[in-house]
LOMI-782844 format. One record per residue (C-alpha): x, y, z; residue number from 0. Coordinates in steps of 0.1 Angstrom, whole numbers. Example, Ala and Ser with C-alpha at 12.3 -4.5 7.8 and 13.67 -1.06 7.14 Angstrom:
+-------+-------+-------+-----+
|     u |     v |     w |   i |
+-------+-------+-------+-----+
|   123 |   -45 |    78 |   0 |
|   137 |   -11 |    71 |   1 |
+-------+-------+-------+-----+
//
This chain:
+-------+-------+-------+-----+
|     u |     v |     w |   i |
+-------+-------+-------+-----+
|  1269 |  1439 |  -168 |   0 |
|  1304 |  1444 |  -188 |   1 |
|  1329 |  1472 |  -169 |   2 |
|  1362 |  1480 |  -161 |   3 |
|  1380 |  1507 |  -147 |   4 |
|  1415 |  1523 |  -168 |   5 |
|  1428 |  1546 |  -143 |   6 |
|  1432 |  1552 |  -107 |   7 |
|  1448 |  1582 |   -87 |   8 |
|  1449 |  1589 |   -49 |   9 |
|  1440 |  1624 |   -30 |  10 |
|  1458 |  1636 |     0 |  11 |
|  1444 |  1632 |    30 |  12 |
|  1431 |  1664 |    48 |  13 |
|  1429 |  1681 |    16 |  14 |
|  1391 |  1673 |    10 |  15 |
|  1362 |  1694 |    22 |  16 |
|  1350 |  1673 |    54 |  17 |
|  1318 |  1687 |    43 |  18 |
|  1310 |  1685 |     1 |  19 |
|  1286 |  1714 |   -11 |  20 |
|  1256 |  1705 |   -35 |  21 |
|  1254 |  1717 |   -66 |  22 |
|  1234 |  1744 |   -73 |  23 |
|  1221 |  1757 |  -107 |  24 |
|  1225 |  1797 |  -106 |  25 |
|  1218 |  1824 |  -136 |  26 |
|  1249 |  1823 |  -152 |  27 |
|  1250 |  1784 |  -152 |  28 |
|  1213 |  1787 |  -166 |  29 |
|  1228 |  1815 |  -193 |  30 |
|  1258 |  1788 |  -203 |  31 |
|  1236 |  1761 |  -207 |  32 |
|  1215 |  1782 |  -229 |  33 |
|  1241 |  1789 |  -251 |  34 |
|  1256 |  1753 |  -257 |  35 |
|  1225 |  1745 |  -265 |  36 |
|  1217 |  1770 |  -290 |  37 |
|  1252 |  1764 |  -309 |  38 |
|  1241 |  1728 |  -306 |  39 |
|  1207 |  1734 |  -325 |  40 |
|  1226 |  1758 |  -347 |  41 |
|  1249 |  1730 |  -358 |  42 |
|  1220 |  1704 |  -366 |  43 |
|  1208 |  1730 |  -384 |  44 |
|  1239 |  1737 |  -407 |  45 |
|  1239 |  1696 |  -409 |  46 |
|  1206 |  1693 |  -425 |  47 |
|  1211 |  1719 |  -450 |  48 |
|  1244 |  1705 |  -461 |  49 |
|  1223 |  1671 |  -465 |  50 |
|  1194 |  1687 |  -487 |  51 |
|  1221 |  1708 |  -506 |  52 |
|  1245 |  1677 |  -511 |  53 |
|  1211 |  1658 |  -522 |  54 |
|  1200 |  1686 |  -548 |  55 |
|  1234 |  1686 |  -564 |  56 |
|  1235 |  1647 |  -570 |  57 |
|  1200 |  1649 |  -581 |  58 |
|  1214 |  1676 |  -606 |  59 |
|  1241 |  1658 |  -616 |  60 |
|  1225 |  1624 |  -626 |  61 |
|  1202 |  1642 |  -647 |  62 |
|  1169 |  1632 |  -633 |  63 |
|  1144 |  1629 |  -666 |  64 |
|  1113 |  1633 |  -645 |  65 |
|  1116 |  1670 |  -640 |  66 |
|  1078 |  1674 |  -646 |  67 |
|  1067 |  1643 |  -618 |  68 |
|  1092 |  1661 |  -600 |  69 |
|  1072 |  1695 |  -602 |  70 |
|  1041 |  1679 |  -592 |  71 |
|  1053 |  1656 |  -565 |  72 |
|  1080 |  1663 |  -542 |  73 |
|  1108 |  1632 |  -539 |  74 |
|  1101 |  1611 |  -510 |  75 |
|  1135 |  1611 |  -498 |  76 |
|  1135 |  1649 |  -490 |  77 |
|  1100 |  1642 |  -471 |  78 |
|  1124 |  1633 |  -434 |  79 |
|  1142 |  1666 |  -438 |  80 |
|  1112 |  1688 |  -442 |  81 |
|  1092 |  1670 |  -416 |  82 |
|  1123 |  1680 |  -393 |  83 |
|  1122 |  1716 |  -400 |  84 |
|  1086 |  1712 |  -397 |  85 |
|  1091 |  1700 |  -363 |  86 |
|  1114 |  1726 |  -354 |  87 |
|  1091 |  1749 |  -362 |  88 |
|  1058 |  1738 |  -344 |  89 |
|  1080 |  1741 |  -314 |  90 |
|  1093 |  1772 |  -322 |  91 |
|  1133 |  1763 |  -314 |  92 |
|  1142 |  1789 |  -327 |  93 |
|  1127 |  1811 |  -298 |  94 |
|  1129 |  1788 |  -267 |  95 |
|  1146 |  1804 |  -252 |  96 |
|  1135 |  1839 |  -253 |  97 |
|  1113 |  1855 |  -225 |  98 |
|  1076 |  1857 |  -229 |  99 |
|  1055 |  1890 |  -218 | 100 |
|  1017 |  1887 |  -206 | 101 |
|   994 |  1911 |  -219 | 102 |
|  1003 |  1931 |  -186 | 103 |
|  1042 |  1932 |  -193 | 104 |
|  1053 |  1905 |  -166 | 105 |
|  1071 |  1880 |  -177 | 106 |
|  1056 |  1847 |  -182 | 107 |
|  1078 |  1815 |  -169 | 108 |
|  1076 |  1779 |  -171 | 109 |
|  1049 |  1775 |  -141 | 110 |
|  1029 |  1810 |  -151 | 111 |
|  1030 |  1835 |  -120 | 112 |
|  1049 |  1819 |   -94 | 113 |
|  1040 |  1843 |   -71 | 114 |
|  1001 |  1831 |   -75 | 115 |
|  1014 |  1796 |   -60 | 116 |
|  1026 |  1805 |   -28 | 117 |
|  1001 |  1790 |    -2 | 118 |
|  1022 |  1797 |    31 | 119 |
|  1025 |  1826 |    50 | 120 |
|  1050 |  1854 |    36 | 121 |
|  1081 |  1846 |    64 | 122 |
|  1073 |  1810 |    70 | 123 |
|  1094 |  1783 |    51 | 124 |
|  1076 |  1767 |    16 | 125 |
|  1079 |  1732 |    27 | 126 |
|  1078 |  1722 |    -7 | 127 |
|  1113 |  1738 |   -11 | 128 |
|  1132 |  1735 |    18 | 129 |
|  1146 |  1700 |    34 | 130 |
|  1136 |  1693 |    63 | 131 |
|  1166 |  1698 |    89 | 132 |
|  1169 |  1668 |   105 | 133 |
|  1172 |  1652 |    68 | 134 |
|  1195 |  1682 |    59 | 135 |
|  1216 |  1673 |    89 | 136 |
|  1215 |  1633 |    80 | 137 |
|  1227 |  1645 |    43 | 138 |
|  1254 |  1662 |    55 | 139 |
|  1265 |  1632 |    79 | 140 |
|  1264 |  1609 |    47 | 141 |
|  1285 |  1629 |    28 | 142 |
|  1315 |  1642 |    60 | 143 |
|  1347 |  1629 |    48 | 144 |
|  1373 |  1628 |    78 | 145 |
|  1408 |  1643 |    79 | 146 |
|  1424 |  1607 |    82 | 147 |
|  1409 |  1592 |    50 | 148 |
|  1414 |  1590 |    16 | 149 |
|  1400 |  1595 |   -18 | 150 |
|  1406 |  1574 |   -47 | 151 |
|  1392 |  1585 |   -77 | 152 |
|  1387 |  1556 |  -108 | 153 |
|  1380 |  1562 |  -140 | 154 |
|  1353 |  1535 |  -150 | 155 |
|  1334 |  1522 |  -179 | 156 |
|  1299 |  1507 |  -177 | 157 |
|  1278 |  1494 |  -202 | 158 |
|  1288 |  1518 |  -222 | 159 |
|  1283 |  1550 |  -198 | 160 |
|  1315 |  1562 |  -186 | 161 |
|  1319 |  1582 |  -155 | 162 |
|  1342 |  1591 |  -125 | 163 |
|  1339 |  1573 |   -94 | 164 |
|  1349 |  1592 |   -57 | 165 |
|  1357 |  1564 |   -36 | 166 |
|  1365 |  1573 |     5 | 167 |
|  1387 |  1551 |    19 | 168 |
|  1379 |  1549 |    57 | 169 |
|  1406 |  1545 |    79 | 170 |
|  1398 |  1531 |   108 | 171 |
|  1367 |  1508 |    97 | 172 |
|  1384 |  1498 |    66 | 173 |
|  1358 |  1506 |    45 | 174 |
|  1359 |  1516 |    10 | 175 |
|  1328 |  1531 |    -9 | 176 |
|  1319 |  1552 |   -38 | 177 |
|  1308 |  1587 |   -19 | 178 |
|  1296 |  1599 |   -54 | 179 |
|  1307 |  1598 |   -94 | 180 |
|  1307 |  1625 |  -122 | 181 |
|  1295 |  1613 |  -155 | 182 |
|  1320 |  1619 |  -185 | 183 |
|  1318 |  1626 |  -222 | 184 |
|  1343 |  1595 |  -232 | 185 |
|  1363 |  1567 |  -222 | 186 |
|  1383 |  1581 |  -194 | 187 |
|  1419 |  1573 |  -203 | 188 |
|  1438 |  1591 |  -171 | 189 |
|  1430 |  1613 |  -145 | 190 |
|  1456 |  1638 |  -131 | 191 |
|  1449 |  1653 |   -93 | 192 |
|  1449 |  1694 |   -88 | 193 |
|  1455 |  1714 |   -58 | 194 |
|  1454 |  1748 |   -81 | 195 |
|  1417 |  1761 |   -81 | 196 |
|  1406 |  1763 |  -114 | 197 |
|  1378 |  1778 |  -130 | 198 |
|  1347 |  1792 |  -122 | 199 |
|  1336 |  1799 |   -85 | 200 |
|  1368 |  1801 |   -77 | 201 |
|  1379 |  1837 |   -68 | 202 |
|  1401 |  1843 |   -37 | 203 |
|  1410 |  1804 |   -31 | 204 |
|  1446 |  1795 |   -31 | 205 |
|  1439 |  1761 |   -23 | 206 |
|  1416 |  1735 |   -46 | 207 |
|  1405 |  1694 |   -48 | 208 |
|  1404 |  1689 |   -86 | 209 |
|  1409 |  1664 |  -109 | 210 |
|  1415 |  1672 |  -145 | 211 |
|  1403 |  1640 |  -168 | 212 |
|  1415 |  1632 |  -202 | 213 |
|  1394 |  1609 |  -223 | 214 |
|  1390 |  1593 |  -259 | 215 |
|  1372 |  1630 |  -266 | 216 |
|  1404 |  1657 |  -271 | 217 |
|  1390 |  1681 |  -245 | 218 |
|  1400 |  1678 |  -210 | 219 |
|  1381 |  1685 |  -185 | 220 |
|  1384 |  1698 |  -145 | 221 |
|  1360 |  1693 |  -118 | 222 |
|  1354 |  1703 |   -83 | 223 |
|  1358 |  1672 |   -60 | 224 |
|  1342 |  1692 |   -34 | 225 |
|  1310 |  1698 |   -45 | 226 |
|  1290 |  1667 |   -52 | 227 |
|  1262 |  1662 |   -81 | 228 |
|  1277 |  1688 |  -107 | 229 |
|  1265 |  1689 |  -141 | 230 |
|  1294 |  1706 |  -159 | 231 |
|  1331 |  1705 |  -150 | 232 |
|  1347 |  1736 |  -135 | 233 |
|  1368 |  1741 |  -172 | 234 |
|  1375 |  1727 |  -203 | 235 |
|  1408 |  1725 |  -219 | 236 |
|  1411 |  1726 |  -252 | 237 |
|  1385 |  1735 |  -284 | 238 |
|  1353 |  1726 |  -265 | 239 |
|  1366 |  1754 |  -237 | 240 |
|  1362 |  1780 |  -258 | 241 |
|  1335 |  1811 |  -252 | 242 |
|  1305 |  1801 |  -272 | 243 |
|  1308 |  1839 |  -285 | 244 |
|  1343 |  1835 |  -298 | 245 |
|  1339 |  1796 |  -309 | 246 |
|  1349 |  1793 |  -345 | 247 |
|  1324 |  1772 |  -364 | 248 |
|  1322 |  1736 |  -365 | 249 |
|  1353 |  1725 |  -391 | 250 |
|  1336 |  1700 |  -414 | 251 |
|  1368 |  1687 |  -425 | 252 |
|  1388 |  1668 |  -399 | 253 |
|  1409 |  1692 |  -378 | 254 |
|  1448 |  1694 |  -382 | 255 |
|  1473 |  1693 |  -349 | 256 |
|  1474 |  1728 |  -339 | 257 |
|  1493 |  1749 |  -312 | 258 |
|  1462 |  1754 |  -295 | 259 |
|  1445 |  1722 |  -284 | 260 |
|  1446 |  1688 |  -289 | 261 |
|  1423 |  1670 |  -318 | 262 |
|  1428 |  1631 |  -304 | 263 |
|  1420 |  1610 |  -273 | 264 |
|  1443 |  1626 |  -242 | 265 |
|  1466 |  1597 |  -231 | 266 |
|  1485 |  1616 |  -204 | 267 |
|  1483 |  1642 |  -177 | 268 |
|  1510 |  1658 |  -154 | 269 |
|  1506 |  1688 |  -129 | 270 |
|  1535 |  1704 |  -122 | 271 |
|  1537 |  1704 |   -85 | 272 |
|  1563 |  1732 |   -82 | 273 |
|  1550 |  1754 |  -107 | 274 |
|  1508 |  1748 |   -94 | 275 |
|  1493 |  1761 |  -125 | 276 |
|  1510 |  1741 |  -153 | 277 |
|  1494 |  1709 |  -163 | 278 |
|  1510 |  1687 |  -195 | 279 |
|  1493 |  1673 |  -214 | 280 |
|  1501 |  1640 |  -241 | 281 |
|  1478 |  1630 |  -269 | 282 |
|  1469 |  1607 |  -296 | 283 |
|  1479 |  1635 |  -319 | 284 |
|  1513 |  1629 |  -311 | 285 |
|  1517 |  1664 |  -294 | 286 |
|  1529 |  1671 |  -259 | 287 |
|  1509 |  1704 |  -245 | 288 |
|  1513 |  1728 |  -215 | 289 |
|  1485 |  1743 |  -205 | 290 |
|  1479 |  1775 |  -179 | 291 |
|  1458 |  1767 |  -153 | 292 |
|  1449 |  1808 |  -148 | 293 |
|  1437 |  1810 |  -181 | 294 |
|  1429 |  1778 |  -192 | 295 |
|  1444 |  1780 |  -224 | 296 |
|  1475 |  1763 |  -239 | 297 |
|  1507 |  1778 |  -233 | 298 |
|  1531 |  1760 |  -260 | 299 |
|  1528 |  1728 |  -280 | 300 |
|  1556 |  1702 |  -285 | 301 |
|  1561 |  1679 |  -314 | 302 |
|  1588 |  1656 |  -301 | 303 |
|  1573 |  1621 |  -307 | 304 |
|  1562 |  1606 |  -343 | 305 |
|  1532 |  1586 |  -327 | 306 |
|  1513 |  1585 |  -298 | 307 |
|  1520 |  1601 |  -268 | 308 |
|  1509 |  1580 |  -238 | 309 |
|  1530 |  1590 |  -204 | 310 |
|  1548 |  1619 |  -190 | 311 |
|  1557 |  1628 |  -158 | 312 |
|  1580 |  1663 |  -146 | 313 |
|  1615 |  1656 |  -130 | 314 |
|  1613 |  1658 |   -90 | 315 |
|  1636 |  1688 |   -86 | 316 |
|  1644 |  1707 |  -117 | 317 |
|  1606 |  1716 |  -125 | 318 |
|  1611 |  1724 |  -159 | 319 |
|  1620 |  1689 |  -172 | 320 |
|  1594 |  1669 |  -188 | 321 |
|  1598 |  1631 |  -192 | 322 |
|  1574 |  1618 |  -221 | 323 |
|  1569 |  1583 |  -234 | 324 |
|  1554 |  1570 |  -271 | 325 |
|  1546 |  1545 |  -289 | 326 |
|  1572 |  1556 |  -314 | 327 |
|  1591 |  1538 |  -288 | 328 |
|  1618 |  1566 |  -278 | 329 |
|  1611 |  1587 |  -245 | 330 |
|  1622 |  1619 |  -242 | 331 |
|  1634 |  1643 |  -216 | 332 |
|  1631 |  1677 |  -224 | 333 |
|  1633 |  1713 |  -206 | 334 |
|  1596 |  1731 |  -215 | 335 |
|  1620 |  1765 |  -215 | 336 |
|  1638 |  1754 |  -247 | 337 |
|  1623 |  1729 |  -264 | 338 |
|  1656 |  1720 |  -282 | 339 |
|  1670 |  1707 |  -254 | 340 |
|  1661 |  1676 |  -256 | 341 |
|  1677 |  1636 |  -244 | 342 |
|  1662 |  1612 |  -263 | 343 |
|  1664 |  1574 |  -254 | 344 |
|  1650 |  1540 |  -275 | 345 |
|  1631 |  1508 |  -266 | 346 |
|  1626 |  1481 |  -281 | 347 |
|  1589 |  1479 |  -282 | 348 |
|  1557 |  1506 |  -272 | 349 |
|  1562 |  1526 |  -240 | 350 |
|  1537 |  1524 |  -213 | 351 |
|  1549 |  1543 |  -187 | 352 |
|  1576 |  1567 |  -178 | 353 |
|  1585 |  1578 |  -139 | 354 |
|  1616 |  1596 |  -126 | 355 |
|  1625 |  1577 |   -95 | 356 |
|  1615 |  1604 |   -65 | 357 |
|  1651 |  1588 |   -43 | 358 |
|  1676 |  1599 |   -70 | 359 |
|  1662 |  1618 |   -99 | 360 |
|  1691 |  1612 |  -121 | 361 |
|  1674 |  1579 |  -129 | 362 |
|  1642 |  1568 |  -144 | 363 |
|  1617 |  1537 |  -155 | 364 |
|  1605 |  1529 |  -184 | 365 |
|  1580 |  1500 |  -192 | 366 |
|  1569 |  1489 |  -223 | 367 |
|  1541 |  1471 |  -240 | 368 |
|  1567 |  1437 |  -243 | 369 |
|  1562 |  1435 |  -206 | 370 |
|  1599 |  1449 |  -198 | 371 |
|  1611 |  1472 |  -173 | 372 |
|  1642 |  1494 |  -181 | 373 |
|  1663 |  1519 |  -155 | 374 |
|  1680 |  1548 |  -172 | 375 |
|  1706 |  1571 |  -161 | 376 |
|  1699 |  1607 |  -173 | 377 |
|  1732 |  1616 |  -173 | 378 |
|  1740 |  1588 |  -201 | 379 |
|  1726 |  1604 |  -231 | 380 |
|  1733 |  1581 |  -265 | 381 |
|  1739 |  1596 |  -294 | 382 |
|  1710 |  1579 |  -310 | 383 |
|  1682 |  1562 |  -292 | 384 |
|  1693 |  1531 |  -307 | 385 |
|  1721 |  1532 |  -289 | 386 |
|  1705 |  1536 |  -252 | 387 |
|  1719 |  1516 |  -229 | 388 |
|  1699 |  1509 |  -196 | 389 |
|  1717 |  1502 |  -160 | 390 |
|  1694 |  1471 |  -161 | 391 |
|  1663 |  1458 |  -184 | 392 |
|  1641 |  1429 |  -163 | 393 |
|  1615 |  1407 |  -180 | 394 |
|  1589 |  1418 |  -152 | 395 |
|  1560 |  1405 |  -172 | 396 |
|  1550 |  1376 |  -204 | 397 |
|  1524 |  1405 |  -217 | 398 |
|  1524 |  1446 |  -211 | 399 |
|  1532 |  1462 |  -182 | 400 |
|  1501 |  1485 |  -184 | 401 |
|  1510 |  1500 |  -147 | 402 |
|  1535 |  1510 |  -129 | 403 |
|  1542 |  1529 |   -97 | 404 |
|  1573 |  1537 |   -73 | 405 |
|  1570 |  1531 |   -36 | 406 |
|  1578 |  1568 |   -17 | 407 |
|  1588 |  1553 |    15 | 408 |
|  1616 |  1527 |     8 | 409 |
|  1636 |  1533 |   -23 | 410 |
|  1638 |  1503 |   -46 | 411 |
|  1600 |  1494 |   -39 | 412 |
|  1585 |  1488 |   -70 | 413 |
|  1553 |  1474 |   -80 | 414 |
|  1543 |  1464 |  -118 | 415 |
|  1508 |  1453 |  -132 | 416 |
|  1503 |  1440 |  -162 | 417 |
|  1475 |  1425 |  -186 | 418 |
|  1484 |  1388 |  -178 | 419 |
|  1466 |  1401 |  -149 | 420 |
|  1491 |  1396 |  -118 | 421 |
|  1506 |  1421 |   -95 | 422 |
|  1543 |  1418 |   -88 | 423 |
|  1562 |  1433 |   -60 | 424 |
|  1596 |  1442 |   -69 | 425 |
|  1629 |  1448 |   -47 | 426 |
|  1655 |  1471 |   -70 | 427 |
|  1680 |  1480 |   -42 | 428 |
|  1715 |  1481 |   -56 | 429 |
|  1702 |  1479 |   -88 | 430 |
|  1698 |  1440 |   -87 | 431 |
|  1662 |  1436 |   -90 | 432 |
|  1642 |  1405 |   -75 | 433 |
|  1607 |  1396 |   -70 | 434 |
|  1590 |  1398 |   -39 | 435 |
|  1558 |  1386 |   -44 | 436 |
|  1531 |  1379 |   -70 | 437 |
|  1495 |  1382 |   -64 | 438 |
|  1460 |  1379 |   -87 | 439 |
|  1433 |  1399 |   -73 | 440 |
|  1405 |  1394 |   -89 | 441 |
|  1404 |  1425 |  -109 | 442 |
|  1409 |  1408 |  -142 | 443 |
|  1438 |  1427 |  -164 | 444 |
|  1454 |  1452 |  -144 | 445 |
|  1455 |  1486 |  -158 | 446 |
|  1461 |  1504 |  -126 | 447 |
|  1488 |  1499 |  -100 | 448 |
|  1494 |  1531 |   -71 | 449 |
|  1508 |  1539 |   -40 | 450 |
|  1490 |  1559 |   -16 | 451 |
|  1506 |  1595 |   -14 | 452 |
|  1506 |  1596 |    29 | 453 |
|  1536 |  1583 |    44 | 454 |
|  1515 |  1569 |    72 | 455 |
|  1502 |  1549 |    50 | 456 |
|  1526 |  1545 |    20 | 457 |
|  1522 |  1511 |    13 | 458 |
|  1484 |  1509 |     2 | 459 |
|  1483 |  1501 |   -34 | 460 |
|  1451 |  1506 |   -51 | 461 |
|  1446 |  1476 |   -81 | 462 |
|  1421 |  1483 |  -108 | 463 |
|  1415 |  1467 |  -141 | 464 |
|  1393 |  1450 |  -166 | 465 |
|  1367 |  1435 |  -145 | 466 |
|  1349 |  1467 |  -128 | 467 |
|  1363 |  1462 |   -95 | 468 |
|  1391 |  1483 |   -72 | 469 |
|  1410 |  1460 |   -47 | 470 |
|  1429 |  1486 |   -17 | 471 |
|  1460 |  1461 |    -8 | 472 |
|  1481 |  1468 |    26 | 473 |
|  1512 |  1454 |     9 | 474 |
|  1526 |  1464 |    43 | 475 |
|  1509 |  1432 |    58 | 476 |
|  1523 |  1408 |    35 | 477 |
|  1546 |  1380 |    49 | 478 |
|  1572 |  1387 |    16 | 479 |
|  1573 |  1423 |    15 | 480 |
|  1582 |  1424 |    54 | 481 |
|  1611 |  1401 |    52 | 482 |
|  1624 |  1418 |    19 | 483 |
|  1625 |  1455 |    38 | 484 |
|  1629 |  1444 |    78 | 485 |
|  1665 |  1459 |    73 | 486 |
|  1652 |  1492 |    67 | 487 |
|  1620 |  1492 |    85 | 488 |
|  1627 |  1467 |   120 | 489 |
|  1585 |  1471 |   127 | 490 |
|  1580 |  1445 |   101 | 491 |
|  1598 |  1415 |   118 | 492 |
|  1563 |  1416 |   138 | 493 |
|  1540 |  1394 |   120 | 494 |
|  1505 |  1405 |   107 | 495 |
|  1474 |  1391 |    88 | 496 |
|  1475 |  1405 |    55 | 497 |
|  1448 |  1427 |    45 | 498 |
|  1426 |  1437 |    11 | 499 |
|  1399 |  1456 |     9 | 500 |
|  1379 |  1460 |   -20 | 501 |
|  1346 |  1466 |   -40 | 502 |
|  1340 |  1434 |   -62 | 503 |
|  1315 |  1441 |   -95 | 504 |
|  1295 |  1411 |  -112 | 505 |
|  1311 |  1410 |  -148 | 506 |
|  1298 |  1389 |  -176 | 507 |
|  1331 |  1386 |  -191 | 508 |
|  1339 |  1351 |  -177 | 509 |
|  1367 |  1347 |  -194 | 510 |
|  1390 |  1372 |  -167 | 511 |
|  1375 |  1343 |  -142 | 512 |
|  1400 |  1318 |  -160 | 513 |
|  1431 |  1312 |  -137 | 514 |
|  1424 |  1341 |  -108 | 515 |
|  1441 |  1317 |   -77 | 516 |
|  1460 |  1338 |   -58 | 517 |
|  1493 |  1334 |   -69 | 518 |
|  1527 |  1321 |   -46 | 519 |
|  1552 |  1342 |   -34 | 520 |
|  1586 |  1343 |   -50 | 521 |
|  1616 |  1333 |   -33 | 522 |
|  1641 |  1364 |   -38 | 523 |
|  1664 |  1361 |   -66 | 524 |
|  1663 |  1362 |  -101 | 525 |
|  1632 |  1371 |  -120 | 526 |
|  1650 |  1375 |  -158 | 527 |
|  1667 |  1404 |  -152 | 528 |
|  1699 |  1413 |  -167 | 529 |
|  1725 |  1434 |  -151 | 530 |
|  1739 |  1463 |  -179 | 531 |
|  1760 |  1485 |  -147 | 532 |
|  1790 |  1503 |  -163 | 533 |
|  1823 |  1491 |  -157 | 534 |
+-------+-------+-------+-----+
//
C-alpha cells in the first residue's frame, strides 16, 4: 500500500465540539445534489455531441467515396455513441429526477407508499430507523473529544484516494488516532484552519472548527470539523462554488487567470486572524487571491509573482501585510489595501516557505528548495531583489527544506524538515544560529514540520511525510533541546525520557527504509551558517 501525507495543521484545543454531530441528508441537500448531477449529465451530453459533430466533419472532409454503403449501413465507429444515447434513453435520464403521480395523484417514491410499510404501532419507535440508545450512547462516547486534547488534521494520499484525516491527540493517555477523515477531490496540497463559520448551516454562530483545503483541483473547499461523515464541504471557493443556476457553461478551451478564481492547483492558504473572514489564497496560476469568507467569493486578485505561488503567511500585527513566496524565487511583502505597495526580496533558488517571526515582526524566514534558510529584515528593502541582503543565510539542509515552523514559546526555536528526510532543531538566538539536534523518524521525506498552537504544550511537533505515517514528538523531552533553552526555561535542567508518539503505515516504497537510524545529536556550534549582520 503506497501513501504519504503533504500537509499537517494543528486545532486549538477547546475549540472542538466535545460531542461531533452526524451528518444528515435534508431536502435542500437532496435539491443540490440533484442539480450537480443534472449539470453533470448535461455536460456528458454536450461532450458526445461535440464527438459525433467533430466525427461528421472529418468524415466530410476526407471525402468518403462510399456515400451509398454509407446510406445503407451506418459506420461502425458511430455505433458506441448511439448505443449511449440509447442507454440514456431506456433509463429515461432525462426525467430521473422528476416526481411520479399514481393513478390516484400521490406521489409515487423509490419504495412505493411508504406509509403501507409501517408495521408498528402509530407512537411507538420503527425499530428499523431508530438506534438503539444504549448504542446511540456508545456512539456518542466514541466520538467525545475532551477540552484538553488536540486535533491534527493531515492531508493524505492513498493508493491513489486522497482524503483528510482528523487525528485526536489524547492528552493524558498519549494516544493518537484518526477520529474520522473527509474524502477529497485531489491531491491535498495545504490545509489552512478556520474559526469564521462559513457556509451553509451556519446562521447565528460567531464561532466555527473549519478547515479550508487547497488541492491539485483550483477549487478550495471548507468543511465542518464538527460534524463527522459529510458528503459535501460547507463551501467552495472558486468556479466550482458557483450556483448551478448562474454557472456559466463548461469552457472548452482551457480557462485564462481571472480576477475571480483560481484555474491551477492551490499551493497556499492564510486566514487572517485579525480580520476572521479573509482567507489568501496562492496558486499554480501564479495569482495571490483574497477571498470573503461572508460571501465566499473573491474579493481582489494579485499578480505579483511570474511563477508559482507556493507560501504566504499575514504579518503578526499590521493585518494588512501579506508575505508571499514563489518559485520565481523573489518573496514579496505587500499591503492587500494598495497593492502597489509592495517590498520585494530575491533568492537564489525556489522558495518553499515564508513565515514572519511572531517575537519581532520586523523579521522573517525564508527557505528554499536549495535547502537554505535566510532571515530578512523588513525594514531593509533592496532596490532590486538581487540585491537582498539577509542578516544571516544557513545551509540547514543537502536537499529542500520542504517545512518549516517557528517555535511560539522561546524565540529563536526553530525546526526545519527537509526531503533528505531528517528533522533539525535549530537555536537562532542572537542571530547566530546552531544546531540542536537531528533526528530521522521514520516518516520517510518530511513534508511537514509544526508546533502545537497551546502554550501548555508548545513544544509538540507534529512530523509527516512520504511514507503515510504522522510521528507527534515532545521535543520538550529531549536531552539537547533542554540544555540549549535551560537559561530561559530552569524546568528543563530536570531530566526526562524523551517521548514520540505516532501512527506508523506499512509502505511498499522500501526505498525511504534506506538509512532511517535515528540520527546523533549535534554539539552546538556551527552548522554552515554565515553571519551577514550590518556593521
Amino acid at each position: 500500500m503506497s501513501s504519504m501525507i503533504t500537509t499537517t495543521s494543528w486545532v486549538k484545543r477547546g475549540v472542538a465540539a466535545q460531542f461531533p454531530t452526524k451528518y444528515v441528508i435534508d431536502e435542500a441537500e437532496m435539491s443540490r445534489i440533484s442539480k450537480l448531477a443534472r449539470m453533470q449529465l448535461e455536460d456528458a451530453k454536450e461532450d458526445m455531441s461535440a464527438a459525433q459533430d467533430s466525427k461528421m466533419d472529418e468524415e466530410e472532409q476526407t471525402g468518403d467515396a462510399m456515400d451509398d454503403d454509407s446510406e445503407e449501413k451506418p459506420s461502425t465507429e458511430s455505433a458506441p455513441a448511439k448505443d449511449d444515447d440509447d442507454v440514456l434513453k431506456e433509463f429515461d435520464m432525462d426525467n430521473y429526477d422528476e416526481e411520479e403521480v399514481d393513478d390516484e395523484g400521490e406521489k409515487v417514491t423509490m419504495f412505493g407508499n411508504v406509509q403501507s410499510l409501517a408495521y408498528h404501532q402509530p407512537n411507538e419507535a420503527d425499530p428499523y430507523l431508530t438506534m438503539p440508545e444504549e448504542d446511540d450512547d456508545e456512539e456518542r462516547e466514541e466520538l467525545q473529544i475532551m477540552p484538553e486534547d488536540n486535533i491534527l488534521l493531515a492531508g493524505k494520499v492513498e493508493d491513489e484516494v486522497a482524503h483528510l484525516e482528523v487525528y485526536v491527540y489524547e492528552d493524558k493517555a498519549d494516544n493518537l488516532y484518526v477520529h474520522h477523515d473527509i474524502m477529497l477531490p485531489g491531491i491535498p496540497l495545504c490545509t489552512e484552519w478556520l474559526d469564521m463559520p462559513v457556509g451553509k448551516n451556519t446562521e447565528g454562530r460567531t464561532q466555527g472548527n473549519f478547515v479550508a483545503i487547497g488541492t491539485m483541483e483550483p477549487d478550495i473547499e471548507i468543511w465542518d470539523l464538527d460534524v463527522v461523515d459529510s458528503m459535501y464541504p460547507n463551501a467552495i471557493l472558486g468556479q466550482g462554488g458557483q450556483d448551478a443556476d448562474k454557472k456559466q457553461k463548461k469552457q472548452k478551451k482551457k480557462a485564462k487567470a481571472n480576477d475571480e478564481y483560481h484555474i491551477d492547483a492551490v499551493l497556499a492558504l492564510a486566514a487572517n486572524r485579525q480580520h476572521r473572514n479573509l482567507l489568501a489564497s496562492g496558486s499554480a496560476d501564479k495569482t495571490v487571491k483574497l477571498w470573503d469568507l461572508n460571501t465566499a467569493t473573491c474579493a481582489k486578485s494579485y499578480s505579483n509573482h511570474k511563477d508559482k505561488v507556493c507560501s504566504l503567511d499575514w504579518h503578526p500585527t499590521e493585518s494588512t501585510i501579506l508575505l508571499s513566496g514563489s518559485y520565481d524565487r523573489t518573496v514579496v511583502a505587500a499591503d492587500m489595501r494598495a497593492p502597489d505597495a509592495q517590498a520585494r526580496w530575491g533568492v537564489d533558488a525556489d522558495v518553499e516557505a515564508v513565515r514572519w517571526d511572531p517575537h519581532d515582526p520586523n523579521f522573517f524566514y525564508v527557505t528554499t528548495d536549495a535547502g537554505m534558510v535566510y532571515r530578512y529584515d523588513m525594514r531593509n528593502v533592496p532596490t532590486t531583489p538581487a540585491q537582498s541582503k539577509p542578516v544571516w543565510s544557513l545551509q540547514a539542509h543537502d536537499s529542500s527544506v520542504s517545512s518549516f515552523d517557528i517555535n511560539r514559546i522561546i524565540p529563536g526555536f526553530l525546526v526545519t524538515g527537509s526531503t533528505d528526510k531528517t528533522v533539525k532543531l535549530w537555536n537562532v538566538e542572537d542571530d547566530k544560529p546552531s544546531l540542536v539536534v537531528t533526528r530521522k523518524l521514520e516518516v520517510g521525506k518530511v513534508f511537514s514540520t509544526s508546533f502545537a498552537p497551546d502554550q501548555e504544550v508548545g513544544f509538540r511537533l507534529a512530523v509527516a511525510g512520504s511514507k503515510g505515517s504522522v510521528q507527534v514528538w515532545d521535543s520538550s523531552t529531549n536531552a539537547g533541546v533542554r540544555r540549549a533553552f535551560v537559561s530561559r526555561i530552569p524546568d528543563f535542567a530536570n531530566e526526562v525520557q524523551e517521548r514520540t508518539v505516532g501512527i506508523n503505515v506499512d509502505n511498499e516504497d522500501s526505498s525511504d527504509d534506506e538509512g532511517e537510524a535515528e540520527g546523533e545529536e549535534a554539539p552546538r556550534g556551527g552548522d554552515g551558517w554565515e553571519s551577514m549582520d550590518e556593521d
